[in-house]
PyMOL Python script that loads the backbone (N, CA, C, O; Angstrom):
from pymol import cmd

cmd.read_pdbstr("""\
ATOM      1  N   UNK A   1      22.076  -5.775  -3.909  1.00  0.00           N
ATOM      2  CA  UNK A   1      20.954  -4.870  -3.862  1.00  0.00           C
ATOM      3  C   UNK A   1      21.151  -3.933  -2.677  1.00  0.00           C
ATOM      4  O   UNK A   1      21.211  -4.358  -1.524  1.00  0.00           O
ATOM      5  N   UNK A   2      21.257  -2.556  -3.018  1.00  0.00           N
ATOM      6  CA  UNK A   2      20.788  -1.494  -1.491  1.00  0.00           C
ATOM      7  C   UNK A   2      19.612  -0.650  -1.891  1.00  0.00           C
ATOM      8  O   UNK A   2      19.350  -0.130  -2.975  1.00  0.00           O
ATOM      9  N   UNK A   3      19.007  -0.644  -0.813  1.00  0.00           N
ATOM     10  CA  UNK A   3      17.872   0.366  -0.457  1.00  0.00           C
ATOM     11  C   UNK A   3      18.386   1.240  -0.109  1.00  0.00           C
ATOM     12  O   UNK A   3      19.362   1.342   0.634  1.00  0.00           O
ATOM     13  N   UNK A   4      17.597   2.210  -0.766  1.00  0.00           N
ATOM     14  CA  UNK A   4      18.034   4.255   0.435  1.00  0.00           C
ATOM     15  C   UNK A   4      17.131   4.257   1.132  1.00  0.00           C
ATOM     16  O   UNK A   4      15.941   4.478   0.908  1.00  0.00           O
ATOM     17  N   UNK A   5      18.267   3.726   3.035  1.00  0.00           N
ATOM     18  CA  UNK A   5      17.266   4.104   3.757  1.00  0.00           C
ATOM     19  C   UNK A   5      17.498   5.678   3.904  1.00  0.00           C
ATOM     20  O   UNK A   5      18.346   6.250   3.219  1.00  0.00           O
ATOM     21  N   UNK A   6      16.639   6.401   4.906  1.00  0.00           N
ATOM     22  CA  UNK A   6      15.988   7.759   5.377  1.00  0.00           C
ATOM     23  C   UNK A   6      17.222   7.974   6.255  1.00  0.00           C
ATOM     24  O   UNK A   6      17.451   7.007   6.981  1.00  0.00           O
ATOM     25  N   UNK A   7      18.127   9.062   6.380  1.00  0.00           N
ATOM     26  CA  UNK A   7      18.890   9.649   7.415  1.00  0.00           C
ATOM     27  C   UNK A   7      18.219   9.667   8.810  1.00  0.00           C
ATOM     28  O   UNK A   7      17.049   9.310   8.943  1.00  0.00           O
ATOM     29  N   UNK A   8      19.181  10.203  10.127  1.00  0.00           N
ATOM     30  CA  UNK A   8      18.944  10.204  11.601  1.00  0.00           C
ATOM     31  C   UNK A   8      17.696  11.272  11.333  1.00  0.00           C
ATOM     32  O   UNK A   8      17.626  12.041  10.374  1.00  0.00           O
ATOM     33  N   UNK A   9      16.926  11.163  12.190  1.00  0.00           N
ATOM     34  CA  UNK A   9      16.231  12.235  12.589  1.00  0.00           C
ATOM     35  C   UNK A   9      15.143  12.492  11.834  1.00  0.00           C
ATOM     36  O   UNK A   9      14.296  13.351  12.078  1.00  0.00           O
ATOM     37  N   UNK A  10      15.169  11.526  10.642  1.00  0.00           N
ATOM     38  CA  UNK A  10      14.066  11.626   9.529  1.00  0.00           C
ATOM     39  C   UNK A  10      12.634  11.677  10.128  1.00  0.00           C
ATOM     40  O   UNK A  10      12.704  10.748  10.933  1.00  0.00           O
ATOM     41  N   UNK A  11      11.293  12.216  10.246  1.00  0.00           N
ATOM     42  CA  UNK A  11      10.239  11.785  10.484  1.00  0.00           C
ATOM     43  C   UNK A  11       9.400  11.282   9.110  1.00  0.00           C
ATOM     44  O   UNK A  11       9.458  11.812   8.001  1.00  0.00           O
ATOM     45  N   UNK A  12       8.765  10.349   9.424  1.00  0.00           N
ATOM     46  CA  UNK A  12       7.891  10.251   8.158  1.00  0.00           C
ATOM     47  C   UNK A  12       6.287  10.952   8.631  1.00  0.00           C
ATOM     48  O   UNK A  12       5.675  11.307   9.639  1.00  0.00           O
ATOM     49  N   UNK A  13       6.100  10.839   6.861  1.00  0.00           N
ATOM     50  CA  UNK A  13       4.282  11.965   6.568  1.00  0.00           C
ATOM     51  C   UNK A  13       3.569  10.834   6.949  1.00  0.00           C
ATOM     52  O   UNK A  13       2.520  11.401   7.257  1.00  0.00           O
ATOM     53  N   UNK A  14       3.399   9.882   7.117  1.00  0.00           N
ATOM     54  CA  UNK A  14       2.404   8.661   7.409  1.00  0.00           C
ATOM     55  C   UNK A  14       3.092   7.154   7.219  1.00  0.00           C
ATOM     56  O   UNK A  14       4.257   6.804   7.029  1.00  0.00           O
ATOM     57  N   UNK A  15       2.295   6.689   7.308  1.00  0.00           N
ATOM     58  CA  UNK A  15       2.645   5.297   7.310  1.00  0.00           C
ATOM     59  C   UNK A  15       3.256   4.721   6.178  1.00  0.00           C
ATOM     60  O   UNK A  15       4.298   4.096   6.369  1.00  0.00           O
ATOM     61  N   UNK A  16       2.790   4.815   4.995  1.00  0.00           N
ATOM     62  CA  UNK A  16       3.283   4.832   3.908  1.00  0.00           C
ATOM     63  C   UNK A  16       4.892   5.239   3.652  1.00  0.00           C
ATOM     64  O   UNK A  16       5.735   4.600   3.023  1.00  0.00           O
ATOM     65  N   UNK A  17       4.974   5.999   4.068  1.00  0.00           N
ATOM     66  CA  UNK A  17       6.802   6.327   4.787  1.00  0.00           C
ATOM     67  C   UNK A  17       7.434   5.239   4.733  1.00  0.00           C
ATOM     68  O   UNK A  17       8.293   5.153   3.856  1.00  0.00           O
ATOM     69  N   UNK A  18       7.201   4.016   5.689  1.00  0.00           N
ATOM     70  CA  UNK A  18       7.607   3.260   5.884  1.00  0.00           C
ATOM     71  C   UNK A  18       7.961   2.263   4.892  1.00  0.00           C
ATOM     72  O   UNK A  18       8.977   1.567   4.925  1.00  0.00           O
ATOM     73  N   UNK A  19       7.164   2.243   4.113  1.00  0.00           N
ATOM     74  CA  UNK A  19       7.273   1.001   3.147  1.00  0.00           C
ATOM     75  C   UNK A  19       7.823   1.141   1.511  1.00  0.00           C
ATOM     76  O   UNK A  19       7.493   1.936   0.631  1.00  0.00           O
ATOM     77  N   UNK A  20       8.888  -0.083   1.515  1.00  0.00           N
ATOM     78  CA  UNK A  20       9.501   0.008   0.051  1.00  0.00           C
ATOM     79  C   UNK A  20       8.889  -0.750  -0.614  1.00  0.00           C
ATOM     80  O   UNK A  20       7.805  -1.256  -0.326  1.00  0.00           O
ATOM     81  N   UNK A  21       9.816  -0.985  -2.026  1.00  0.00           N
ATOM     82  CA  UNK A  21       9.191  -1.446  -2.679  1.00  0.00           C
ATOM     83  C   UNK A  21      10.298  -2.459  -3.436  1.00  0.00           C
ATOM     84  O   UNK A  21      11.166  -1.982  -4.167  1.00  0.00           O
ATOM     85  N   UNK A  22      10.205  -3.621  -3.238  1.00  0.00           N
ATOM     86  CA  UNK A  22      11.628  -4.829  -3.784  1.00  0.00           C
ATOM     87  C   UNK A  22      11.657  -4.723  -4.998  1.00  0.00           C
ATOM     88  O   UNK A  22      10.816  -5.055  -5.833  1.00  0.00           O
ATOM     89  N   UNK A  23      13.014  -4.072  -5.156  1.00  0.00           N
ATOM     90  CA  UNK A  23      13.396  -3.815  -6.746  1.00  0.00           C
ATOM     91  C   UNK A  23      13.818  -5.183  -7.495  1.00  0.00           C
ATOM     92  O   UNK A  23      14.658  -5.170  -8.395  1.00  0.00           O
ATOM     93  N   UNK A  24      13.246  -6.234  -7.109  1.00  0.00           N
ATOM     94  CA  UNK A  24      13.561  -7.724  -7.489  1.00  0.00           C
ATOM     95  C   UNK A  24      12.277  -8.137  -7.950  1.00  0.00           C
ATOM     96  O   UNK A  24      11.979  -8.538  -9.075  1.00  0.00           O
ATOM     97  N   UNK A  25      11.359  -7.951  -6.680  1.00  0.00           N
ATOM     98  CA  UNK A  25      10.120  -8.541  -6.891  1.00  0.00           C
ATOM     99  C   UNK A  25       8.928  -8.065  -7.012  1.00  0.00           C
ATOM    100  O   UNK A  25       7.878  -8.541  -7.442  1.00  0.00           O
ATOM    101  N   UNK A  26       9.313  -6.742  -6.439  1.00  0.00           N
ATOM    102  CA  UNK A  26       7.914  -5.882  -6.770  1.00  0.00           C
ATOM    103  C   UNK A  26       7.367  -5.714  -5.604  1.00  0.00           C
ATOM    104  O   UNK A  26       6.743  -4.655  -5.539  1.00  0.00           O
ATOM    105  N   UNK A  27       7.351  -6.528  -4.377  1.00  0.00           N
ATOM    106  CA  UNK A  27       6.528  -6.562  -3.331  1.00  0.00           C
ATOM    107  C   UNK A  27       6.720  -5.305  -2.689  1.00  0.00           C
ATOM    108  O   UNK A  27       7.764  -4.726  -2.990  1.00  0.00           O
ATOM    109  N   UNK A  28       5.885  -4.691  -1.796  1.00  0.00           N
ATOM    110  CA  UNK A  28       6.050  -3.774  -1.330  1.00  0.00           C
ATOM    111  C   UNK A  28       6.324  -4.093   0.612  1.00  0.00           C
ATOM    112  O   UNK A  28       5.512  -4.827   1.175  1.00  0.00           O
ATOM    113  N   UNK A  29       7.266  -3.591   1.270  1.00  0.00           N
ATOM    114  CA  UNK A  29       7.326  -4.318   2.855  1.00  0.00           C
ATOM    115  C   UNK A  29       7.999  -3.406   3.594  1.00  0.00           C
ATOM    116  O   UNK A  29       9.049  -2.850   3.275  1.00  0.00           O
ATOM    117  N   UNK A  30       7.135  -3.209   4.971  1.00  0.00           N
ATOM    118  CA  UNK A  30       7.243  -2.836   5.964  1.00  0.00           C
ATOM    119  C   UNK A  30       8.942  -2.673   6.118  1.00  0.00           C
ATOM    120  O   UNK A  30       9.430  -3.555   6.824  1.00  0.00           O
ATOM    121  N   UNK A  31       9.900  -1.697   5.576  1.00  0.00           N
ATOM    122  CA  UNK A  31      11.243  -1.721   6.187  1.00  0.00           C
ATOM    123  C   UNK A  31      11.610  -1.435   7.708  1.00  0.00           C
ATOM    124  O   UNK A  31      12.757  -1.064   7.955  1.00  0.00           O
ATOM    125  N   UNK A  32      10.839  -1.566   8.572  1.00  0.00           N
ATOM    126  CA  UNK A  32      11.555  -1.050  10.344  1.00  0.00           C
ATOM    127  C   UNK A  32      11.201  -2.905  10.481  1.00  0.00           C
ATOM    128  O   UNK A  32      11.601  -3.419  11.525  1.00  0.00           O
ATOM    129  N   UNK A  33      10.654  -3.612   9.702  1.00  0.00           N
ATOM    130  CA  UNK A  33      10.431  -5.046  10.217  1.00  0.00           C
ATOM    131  C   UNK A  33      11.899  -5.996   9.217  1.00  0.00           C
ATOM    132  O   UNK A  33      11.914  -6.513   8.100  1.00  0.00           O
ATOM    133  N   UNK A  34      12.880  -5.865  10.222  1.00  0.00           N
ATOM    134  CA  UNK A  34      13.995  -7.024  10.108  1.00  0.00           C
ATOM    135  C   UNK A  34      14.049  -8.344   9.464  1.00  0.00           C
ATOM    136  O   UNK A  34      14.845  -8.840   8.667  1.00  0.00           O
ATOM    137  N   UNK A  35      13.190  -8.689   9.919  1.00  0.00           N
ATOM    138  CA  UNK A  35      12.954  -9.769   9.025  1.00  0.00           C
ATOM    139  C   UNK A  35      12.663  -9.970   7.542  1.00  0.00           C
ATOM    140  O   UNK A  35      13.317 -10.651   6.751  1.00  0.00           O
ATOM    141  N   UNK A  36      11.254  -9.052   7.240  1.00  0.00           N
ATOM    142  CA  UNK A  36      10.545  -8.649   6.237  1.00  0.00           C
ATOM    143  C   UNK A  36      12.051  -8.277   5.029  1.00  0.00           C
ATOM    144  O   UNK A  36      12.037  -8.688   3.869  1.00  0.00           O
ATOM    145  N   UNK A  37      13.016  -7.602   5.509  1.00  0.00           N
ATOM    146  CA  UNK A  37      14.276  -6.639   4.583  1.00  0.00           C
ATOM    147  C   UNK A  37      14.884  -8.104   4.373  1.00  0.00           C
ATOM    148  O   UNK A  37      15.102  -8.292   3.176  1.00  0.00           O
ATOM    149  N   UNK A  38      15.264  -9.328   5.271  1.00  0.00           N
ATOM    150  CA  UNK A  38      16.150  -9.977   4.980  1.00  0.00           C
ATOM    151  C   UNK A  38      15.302 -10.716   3.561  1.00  0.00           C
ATOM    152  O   UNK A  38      15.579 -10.683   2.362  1.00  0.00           O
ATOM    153  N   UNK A  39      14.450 -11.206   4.132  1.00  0.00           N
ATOM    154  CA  UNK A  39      13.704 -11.753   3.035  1.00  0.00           C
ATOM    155  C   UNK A  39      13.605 -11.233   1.987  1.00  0.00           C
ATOM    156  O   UNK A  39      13.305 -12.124   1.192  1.00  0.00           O
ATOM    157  N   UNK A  40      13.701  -9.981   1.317  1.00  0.00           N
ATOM    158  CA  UNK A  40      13.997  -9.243   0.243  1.00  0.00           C
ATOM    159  C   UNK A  40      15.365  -9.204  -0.394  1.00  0.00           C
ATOM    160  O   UNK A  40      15.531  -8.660  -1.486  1.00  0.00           O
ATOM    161  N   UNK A  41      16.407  -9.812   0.321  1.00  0.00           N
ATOM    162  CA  UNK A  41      17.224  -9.758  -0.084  1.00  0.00           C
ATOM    163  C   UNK A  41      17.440 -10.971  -1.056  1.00  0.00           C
ATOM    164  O   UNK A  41      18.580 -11.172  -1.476  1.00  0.00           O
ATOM    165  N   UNK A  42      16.363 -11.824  -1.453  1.00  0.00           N
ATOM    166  CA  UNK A  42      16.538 -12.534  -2.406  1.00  0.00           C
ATOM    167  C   UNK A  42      17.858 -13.661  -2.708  1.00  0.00           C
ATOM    168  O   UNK A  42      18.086 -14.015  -3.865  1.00  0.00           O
ATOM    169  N   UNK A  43      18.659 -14.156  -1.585  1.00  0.00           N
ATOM    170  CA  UNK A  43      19.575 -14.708  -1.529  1.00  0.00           C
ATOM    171  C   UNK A  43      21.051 -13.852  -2.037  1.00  0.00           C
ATOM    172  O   UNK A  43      22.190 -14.312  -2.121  1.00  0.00           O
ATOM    173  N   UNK A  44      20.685 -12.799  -2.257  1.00  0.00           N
ATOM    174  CA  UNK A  44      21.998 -12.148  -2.366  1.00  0.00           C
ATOM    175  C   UNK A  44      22.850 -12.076  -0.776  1.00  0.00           C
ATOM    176  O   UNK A  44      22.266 -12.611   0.166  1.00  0.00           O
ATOM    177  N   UNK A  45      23.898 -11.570  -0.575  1.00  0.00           N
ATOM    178  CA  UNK A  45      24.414 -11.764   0.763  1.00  0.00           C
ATOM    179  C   UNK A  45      24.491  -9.799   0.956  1.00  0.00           C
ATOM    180  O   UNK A  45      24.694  -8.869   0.176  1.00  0.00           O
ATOM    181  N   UNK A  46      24.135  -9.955   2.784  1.00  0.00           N
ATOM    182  CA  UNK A  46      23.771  -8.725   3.439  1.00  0.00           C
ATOM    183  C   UNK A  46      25.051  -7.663   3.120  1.00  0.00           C
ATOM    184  O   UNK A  46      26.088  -8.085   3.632  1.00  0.00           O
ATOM    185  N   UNK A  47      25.200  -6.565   2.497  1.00  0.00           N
ATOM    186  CA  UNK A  47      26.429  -5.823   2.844  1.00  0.00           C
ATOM    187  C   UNK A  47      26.459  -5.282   4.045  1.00  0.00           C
ATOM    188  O   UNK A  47      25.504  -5.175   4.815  1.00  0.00           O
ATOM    189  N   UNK A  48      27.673  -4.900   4.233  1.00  0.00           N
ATOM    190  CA  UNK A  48      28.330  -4.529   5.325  1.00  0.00           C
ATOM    191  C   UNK A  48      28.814  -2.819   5.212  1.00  0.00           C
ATOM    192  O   UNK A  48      29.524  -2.372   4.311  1.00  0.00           O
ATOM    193  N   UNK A  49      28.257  -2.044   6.321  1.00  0.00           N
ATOM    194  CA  UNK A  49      28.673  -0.546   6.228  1.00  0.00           C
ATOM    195  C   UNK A  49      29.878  -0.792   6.837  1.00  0.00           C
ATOM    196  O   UNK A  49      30.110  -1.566   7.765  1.00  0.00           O
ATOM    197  N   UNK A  50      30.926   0.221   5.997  1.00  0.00           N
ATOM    198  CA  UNK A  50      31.959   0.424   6.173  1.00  0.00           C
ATOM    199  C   UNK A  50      32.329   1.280   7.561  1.00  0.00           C
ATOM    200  O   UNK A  50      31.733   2.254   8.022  1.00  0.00           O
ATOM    201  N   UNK A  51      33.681   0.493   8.143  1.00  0.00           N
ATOM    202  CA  UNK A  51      33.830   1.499   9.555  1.00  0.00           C
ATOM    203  C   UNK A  51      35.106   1.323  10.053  1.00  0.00           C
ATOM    204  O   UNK A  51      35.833   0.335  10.166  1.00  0.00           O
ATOM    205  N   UNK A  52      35.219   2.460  10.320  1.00  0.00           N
ATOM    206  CA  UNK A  52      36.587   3.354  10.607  1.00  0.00           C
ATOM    207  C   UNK A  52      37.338   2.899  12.163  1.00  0.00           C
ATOM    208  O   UNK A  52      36.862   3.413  13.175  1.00  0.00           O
ATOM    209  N   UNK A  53      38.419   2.007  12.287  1.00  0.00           N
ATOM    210  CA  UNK A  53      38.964   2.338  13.182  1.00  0.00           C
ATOM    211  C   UNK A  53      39.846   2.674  13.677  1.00  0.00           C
ATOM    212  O   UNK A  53      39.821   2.919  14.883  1.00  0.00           O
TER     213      UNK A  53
END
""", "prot")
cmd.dss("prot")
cmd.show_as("cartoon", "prot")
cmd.util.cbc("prot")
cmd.orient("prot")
């Protein structure tokens, strides 16, 4: 599963900004709360952004 998070510099229109919506479960959760995202991940395992060295 990936979410599209928001690019650098993004501001959000309100609070609502903030929050997705688990394309698994439906729930809707606070994404800047770490925890809240892992728990959405539904036992799938975290990917990893790719990086250049």
């Amino acid at each position: 599963m990936r979410f599209k998070f928001h690019t650098e510099g993004w501001q959000p229109a309100n609070e609502d900004d903030h929050l997705l919506t688990c394309p698994t479960c439906g729930e809707r959760f606070d994404c800047r709360d770490f925890g809240a995202a892992l728990e959405h991940q539904h036992g799938e395992p975290v990917e990893e952004e790719p990086t250049k060295h």
